[in-house]
N, C-alpha and C positions, 0 to 999 in steps of 0.2 A: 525362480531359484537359480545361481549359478553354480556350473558345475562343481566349486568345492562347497560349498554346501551343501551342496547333497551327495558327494562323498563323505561327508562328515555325518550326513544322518544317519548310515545304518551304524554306523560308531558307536554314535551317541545313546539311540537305542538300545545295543547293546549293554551300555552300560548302564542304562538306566533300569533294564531288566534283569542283570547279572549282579548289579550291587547289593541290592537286598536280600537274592537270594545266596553268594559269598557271602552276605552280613551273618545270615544263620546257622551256615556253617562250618564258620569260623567261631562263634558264640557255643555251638553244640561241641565242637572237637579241642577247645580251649578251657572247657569249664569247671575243669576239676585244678588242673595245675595253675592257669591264671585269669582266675575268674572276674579279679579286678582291671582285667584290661578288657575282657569283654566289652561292656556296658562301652565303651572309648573307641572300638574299632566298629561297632553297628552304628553308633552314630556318627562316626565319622564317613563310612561308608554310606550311610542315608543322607549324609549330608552333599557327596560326591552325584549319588543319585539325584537329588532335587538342585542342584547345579547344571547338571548335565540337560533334566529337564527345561529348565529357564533357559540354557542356551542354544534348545532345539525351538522353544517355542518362538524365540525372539529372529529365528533364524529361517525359521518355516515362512512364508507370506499366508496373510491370513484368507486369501482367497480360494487357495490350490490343495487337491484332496493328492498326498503322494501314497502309493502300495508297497511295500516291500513283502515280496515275499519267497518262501524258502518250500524245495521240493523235499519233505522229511524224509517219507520211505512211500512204496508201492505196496499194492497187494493188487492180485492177477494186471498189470499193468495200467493201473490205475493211479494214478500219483496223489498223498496222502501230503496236502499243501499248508504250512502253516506261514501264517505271515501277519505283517502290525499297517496300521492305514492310521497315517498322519493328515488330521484336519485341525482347524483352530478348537474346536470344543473339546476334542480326544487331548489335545496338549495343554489346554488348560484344566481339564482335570487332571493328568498327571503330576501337574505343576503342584495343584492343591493338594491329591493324596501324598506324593512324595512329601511338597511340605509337613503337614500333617503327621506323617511319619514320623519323620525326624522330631518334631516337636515330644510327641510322646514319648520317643526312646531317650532323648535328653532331660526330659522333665520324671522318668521312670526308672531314670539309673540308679538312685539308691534304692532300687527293689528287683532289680536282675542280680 
């Protein structure tokens, strides 16, 4: 992996974890004045997310296990760690659920 590469992965990540969850609440705090754009902005945001995904996975080499990870908070000095661990099987599921996703919030829009 070179270095921009993998400056671009915690990115990516990011946005692959952030999109869907912006999707819902932007869906929840839109839904009484413009509910007809809802249904247009989840999946277009799901759509961002399984993009993001395909171009982490085609970006990743499929042999290398990478860790990112973040120190959330402590309790009595113990650090409280969360973090994502990119391999080929974790990014190709995300590729599928993300797809997946999207499929059903697009094929589900005339019922949101």
């Amino acid at each position: 992996m070179t270095a921009t590469e993998f400056s671009s992965s915690p990115l990516l990540l990011a946005l692959i974890v952030l999109s869907p969850l912006v999707s819902a609440c932007v869906a929840f705090f839109i839904k009484d004045k413009f509910a007809w754009l809802s249904p247009l902005i989840s999946s277009l945001l799901l759509l961002l997310a399984f993009i993001a995904s395909s171009v982490l996975l085609f970006q990743v080499d499929g042999q290398s296990t990478n860790k990112f990870t973040i120190d959330w908070f402590s309790i009595n000095n113990k650090p409280i760690i969360i973090g994502f661990l990119l391999d080929a099987p974790a990014l190709v599921m995300t590729v599928v659920v993300s797809f997946v996703s999207l499929l059903v919030h697009v094929f589900s829009a005339g019922y949101m």
